[in-house]
N, C-alpha and C positions, 0 to 999 in steps of 0.2 A: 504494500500500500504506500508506502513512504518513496518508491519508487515514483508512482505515477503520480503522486502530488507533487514532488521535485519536476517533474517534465511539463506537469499542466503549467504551473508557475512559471517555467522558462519560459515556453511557448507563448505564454500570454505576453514575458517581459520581448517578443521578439526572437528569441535566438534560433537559428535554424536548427534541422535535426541533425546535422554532422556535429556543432557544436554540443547539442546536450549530448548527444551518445559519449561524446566524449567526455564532458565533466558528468557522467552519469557512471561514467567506465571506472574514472578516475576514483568517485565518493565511495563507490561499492566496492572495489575490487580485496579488499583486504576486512571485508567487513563478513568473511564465510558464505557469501550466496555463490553457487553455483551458474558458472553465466549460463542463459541460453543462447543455442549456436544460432547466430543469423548470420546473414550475409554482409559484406565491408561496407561503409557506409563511403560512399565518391563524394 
């Protein structure tokens, strides 16, 4: 959940999806979720 309210908020503030995916990559990544595999973001 904490996931998609950090995305709704960026998205509202502007940011594109290459940029959240990447500060989403960044907040989670060491935080024990398992990514799911999607394809690179161009």
């Amino acid at each position: 959940m904490d996931i998609a309210l950090d995305v709704l908020q960026m998205k509202q503030q502007g940011m594109n999806l290459k940029d959240i995916r990447a500060r989403i990559d960044e907040k989670y990544s060491g935080a024990g979720y398992t990514p799911t595999p999607t394809p690179p973001v161009e």
